[in-house]
N, C-alpha and C positions, 0 to 999 in steps of 0.2 A: 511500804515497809515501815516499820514502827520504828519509832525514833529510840528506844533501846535495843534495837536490832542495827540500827544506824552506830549506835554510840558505839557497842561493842563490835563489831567492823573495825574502825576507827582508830579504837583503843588497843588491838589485837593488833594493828600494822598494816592490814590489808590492803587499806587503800590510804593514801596522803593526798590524792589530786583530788578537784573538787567534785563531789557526787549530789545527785537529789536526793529528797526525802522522800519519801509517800505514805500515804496512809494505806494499810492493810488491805481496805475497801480498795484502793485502786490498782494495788498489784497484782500485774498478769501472772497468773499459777496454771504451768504449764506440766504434761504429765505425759510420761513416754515409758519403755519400759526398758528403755538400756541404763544399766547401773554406772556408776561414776567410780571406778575401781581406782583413779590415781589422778594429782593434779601433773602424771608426765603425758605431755600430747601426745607421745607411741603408743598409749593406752588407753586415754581418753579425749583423745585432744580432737574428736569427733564432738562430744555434748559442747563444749566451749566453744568451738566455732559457729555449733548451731546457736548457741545462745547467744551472737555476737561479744563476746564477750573477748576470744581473741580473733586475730589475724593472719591472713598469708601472702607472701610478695603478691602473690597472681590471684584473680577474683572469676566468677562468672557472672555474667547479668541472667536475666530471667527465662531465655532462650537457649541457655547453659552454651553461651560463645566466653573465649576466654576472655575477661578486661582488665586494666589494670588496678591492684591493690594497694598493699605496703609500697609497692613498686609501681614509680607514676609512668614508666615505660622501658620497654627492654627490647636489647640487639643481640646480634648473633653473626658472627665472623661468617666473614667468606666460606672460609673450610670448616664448619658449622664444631668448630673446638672449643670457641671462648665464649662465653654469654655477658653481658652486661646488663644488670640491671640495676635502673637510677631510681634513689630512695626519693619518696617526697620528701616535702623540708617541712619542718616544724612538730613532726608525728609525736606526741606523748606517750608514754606508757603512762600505764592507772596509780603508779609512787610518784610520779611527776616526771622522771628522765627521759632522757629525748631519744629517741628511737636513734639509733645510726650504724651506720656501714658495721662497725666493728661489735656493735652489740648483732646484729642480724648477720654475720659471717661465725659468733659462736651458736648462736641457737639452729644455725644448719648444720653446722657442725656435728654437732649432736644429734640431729637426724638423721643425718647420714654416717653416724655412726650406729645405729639401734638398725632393728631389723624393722621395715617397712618401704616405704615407695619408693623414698629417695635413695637407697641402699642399690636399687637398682639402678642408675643411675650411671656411668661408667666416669665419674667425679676423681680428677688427678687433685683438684686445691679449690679452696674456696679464700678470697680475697675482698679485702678492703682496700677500694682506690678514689679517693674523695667522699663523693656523696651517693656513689656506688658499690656493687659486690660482684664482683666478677667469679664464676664459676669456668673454672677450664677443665677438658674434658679430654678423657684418652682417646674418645672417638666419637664420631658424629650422632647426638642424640636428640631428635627434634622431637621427644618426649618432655623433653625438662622443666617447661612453662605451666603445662599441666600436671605434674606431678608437685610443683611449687605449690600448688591447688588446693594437694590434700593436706586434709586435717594434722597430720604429723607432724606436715613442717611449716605449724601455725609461730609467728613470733612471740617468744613472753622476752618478759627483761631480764638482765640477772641479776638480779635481786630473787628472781623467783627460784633459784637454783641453791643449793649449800655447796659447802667446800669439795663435796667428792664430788660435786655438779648430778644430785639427784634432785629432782622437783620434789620441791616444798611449799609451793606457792603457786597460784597463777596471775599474773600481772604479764595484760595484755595490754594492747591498744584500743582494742574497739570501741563499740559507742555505751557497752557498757562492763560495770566492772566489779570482781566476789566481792560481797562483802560476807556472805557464809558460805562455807565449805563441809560438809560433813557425808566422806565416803562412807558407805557405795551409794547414797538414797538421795543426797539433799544438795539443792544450791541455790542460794539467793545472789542477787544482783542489781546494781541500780545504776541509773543513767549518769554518766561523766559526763559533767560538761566543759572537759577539753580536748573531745572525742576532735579529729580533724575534719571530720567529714559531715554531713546531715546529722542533725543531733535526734535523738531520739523522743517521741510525743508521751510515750507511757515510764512513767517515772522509775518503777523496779517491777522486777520480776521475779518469781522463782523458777525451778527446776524440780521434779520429785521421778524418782523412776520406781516404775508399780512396773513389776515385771507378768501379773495377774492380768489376764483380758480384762474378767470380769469386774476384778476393781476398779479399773481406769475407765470402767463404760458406768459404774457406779459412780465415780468422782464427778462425769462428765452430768451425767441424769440429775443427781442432786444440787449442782454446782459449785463443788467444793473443788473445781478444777474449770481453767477459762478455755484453755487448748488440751485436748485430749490425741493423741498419734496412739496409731495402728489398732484398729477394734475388727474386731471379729466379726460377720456378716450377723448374725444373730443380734446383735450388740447394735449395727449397725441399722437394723429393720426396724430394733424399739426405740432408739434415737432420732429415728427421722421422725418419732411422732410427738416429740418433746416441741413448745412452743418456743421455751428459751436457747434451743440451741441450731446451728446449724452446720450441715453436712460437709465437707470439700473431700473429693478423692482426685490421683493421678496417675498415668501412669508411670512406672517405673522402669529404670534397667534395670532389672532386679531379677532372677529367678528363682523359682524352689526347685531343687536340685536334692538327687541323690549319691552323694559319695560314695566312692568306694574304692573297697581296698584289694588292689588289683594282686595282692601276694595270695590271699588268700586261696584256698584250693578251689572255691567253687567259683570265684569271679576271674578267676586270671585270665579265662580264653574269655574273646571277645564275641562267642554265640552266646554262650552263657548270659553277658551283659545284654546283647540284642534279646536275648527270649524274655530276662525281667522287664526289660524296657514295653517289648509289645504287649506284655500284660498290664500292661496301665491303663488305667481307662480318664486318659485324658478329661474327655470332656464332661463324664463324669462329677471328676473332683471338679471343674472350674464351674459346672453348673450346681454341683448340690455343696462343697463347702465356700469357693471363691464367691459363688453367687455371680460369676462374670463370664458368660460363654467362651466371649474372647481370649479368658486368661490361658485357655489347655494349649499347652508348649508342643509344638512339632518338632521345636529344634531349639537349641541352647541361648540363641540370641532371641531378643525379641525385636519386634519391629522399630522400638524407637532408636534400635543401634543400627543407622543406616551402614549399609559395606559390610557389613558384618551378617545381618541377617539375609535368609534366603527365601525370595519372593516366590521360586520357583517348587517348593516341597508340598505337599497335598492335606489335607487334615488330619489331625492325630487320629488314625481310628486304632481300635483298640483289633490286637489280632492273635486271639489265643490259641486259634489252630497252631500258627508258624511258630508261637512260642511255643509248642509243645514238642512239637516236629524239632524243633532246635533242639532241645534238652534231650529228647530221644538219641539225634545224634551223638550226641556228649556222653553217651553212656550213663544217664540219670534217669534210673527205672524208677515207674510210679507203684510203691510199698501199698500194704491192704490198708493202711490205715491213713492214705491218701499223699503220702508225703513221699520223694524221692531219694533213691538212695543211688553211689557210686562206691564200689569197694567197699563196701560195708559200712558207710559215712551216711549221714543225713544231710540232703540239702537243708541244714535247719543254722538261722542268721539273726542277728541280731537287730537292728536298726535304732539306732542312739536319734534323738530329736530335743528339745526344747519348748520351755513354753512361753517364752517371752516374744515369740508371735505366735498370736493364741490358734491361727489356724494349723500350723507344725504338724502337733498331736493330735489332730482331728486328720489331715491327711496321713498321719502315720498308720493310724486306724486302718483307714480308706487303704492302703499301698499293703497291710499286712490280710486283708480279705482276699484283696485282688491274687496277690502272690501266692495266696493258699489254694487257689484255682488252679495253679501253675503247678502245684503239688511241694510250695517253696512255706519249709516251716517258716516266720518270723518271729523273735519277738520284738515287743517295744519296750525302748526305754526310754522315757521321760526326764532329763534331767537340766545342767546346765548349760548355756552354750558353748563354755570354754571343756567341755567334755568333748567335744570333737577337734578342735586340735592339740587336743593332751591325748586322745586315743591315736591321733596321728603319730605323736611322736614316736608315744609308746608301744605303740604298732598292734595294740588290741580294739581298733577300731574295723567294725567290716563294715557296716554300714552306716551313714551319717543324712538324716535329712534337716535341710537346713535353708535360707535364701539366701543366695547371695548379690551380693551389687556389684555387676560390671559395670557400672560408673559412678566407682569409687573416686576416679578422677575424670577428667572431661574427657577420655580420650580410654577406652575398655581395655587398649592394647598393655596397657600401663598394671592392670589386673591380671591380665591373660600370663605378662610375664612370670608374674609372681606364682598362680595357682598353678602351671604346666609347664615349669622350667623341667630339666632335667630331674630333679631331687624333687619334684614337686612341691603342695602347697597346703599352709595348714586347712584352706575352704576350697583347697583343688586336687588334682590329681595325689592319688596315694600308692604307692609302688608303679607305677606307669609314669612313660614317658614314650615319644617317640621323633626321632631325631628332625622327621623330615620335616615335625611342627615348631623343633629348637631351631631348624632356619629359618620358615616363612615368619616366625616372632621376632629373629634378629634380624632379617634384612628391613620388615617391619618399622624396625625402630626409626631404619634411616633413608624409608621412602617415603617424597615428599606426598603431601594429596592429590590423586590424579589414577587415571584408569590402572595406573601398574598396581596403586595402592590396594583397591578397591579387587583386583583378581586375587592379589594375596591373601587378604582378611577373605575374599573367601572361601580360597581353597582352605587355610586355616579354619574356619566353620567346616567345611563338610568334613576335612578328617573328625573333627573334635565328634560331629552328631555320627559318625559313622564306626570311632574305635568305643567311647559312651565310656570313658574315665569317671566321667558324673554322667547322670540322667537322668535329662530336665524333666521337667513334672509339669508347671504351669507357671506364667509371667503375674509377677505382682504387681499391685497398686497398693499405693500410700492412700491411707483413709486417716480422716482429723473430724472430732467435734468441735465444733466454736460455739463461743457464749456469744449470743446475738447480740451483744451489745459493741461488738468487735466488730470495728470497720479495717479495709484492707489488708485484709485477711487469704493469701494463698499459699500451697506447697512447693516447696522448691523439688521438682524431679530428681535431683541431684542428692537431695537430702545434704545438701551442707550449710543450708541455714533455715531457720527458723523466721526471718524475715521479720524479726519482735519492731524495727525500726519501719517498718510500712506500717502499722498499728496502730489505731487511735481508739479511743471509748467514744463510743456514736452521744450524742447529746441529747437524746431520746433516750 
């Protein structure tokens, strides 16, 4: 970082504890394509914890098991109501004040008051008792530790807050800390060193979100960018042959999924949904866009959600007779001009997608040919990704393709609440619900790991792959370019950090 990039940091307030300098030359410039819409963690408090920059009581290590974080350990009552968790001692925020009970009982506060993870939560009071936080609960919820996890209910100080308590700032803990902020595009960072824990090797960082495949695979090629996330397989083929950089992929909980809006006239019966479903040609899309044979989805979960996925379902084949046979039932006659019609209506849909993963719009493509076989008009639309849950709300959304991550937090169930509650979810279910899966997700909550568990999550999967609210497409993988000069360099599965503190510049 340039030491007039330093100064005015500095001068502006943003940080008082002590940071390093770096020269430009050794700044990790890192490039993603998620935008930085707010310093409030409800809404972005994903990029900052990737950035290490904040924190959360509870951690994972690189096996995605839970460990401890802000929170050097935590208990849980007999009758599984009160939680305690004990703060480390000495924790800094990036102005200098000292992390404590009562600063980290408002900032969940506030989490749990916004809509997100911890909203689900069934939270009677959050408390300060010494150098603890004791969370009491209406009812048994052995979700808590992992929902602590997510990005939401990362800790800043309050200083980061103004008087009505809207973020204005981020001042975290971690090992590093803003010293630029400039939404939705930009953010710089540099190493604190009164970080509590392993300090960090590489001095500052930045952040830049290119929501463009193509540009971020350009950044990566010329090297006006050191880590590049999510490229396009194209992108990905003329990369491998660059000498300065190299490859890592992983895979993901992650799915590409089809929304939908179950009020709709032509999606409400669940043949309907089965007949678009069987005209997918799974493997298809995972061999000519994913490039991954593996990725084509049979079913909503993917393998690496053990209890959840199902070992026992067959290969996605694609089966357009049965789709057709279905749709005939349904009274959707096939029109001369190859499209169907009911009551004088046309099966004709729209499909909303984005392109900040660049393969979205390339399978949207792919999913509007296939459907046109089925005699199902589509069209596409290409836009933002908060266009699908503003079409949710607004309720002019019929079809939504999009990925999403069932392990958002360590534990899917935690997601699953959220996208197929009753009232559904802005990246889940859209006028559907069905009761018998509002129990097996509530009793869910409060059974422990063990065979009972592991039969519920899956009757829960089979209804979900069997009523098709969404309809999986193919499982993802995270794809990164690195500049070779970057030692210790892997992906976190999880996607909640960026791992900037494993990182060194090789001496070569």
């Amino acid at each position: 970082m340039s030491p007039w990039l330093l100064a005015a940091a500095l001068t502006a307030g943003l940080i008082t504890g002590p940071v390093q300098a770096a020269n430009v030359d050794d700044r990790l410039d890192v490039v993603a394509p998620w935008e930085i819409n707010s310093p409030d963690p409800a809404r972005a408090g994903h990029v900052f914890l990737r950035m290490q920059v904040a924190e959360t009581l509870v951690d994972t290590d690189h096996d995605g098991r839970l460990v401890p974080g802000l929170a050097e350990h935590w208990e849980t009552s007999q009758d599984g109501l009160e939680w305690r968790f004990t703060l480390r001692d000495g924790v800094r925020f990036h102005d200098g004040s000292l992390l404590t009970a009562d600063s980290v009982v408002a900032a969940l506060e506030r989490a749990a008051a916004r809509p997100g993870m911890l909203a689900q939560a069934p939270i009677e009071a959050i408390e300060a008792e010494g150098p603890a936080v004791v969370l009491r609960l209406a009812l048994p919820y052995a979700l808590l530790p992992a929902l602590l996890a997510h990005s939401s209910t990362q800790i800043l100080a309050p200083g980061s807050f103004d008087d009505d308590g809207r973020a204005v700032e981020v001042i975290g803990t971690g090992p590093y800390a803003v010293t630029s902020l400039q939404t939705p595009q930009r953010l710089r960072v540099a190493r604190f060193d009164d970080y509590w824990g392993e300090p960090a090797s590489i001095a500052a960082a930045s952040y830049l979100a290119a929501p463009r495949g193509e540009t971020r695979a350009l950044m990566a090629q010329s090297g006006d960018a050191d880590i590049v996330f999510t490229l396009d397989p194209a992108s990905r083929l003329r990369l491998a042959r660059q000498p300065n950089l190299a490859l890592a992929s992983t895979p993901l909980p992650r799915t590409v999924v089809v929304k939908l809006n179950a009020a709709h006239p032509a999606l409400a019966e669940a043949p309907t949904r089965r007949a678009l479903s069987l005209a997918v040609n799974r493997q298809g899309i995972a061999r000519g866009v994913m490039r991954t044979p593996q990725a084509a989805a049979n079913q909503l979960f993917p393998p690496a959600l053990a209890g959840w996925h199902r070992d026992d379902l067959g290969a996605p084949e694609r089966d357009l007779d049965t789709a057709r046979t279905l749709l005939d039932d349904q009274g959707w006659t096939l029109g001369d001009d190859g499209i169907r019609t009911r009551d004088g209506r046309r099966l004709a849909l729209t499909l909303t997608t984005f392109a900040d993963r660049p393969e979205l719009p390339i399978i949207a493509t792919a999913l509007q040919d296939q459907w046109r076989e089925l005699g199902v008009d589509v069209a596409v639309n290409v836009g933002n990704a908060s266009e699908i849950p503003a079409g949710h709300h607004d309720g002019s959304l019929e079809m939504g393709l999009m990925a999403r991550n069932y392990g958002l937090v360590p534990d899917p169930l935690a997601t699953l609440r959220e996208d197929f509650s009753p009232d559904g979810g802005d990246w889940g279910a859209m006028n559907w619900s069905d009761p018998r899966l509002t129990d097996l997700l509530a009793s869910l909550t409060e059974t422990p790991p063990g065979e009972a568990r592991r039969e519920q999550a899956g009757a829960a999967a089979d209804l979900l792959n069997a009523a098709l609210p969404v309809i999986p497409v193919a499982w993802y993988q995270q794809s990164a370019a690195v500049n070779a000069r970057l030692d210790g360099f892997s992906l976190d599965p999880l996607e909640r950090s960026y791992r900037l503190t494993d990182l060194s510049w090789s001496e070569t």
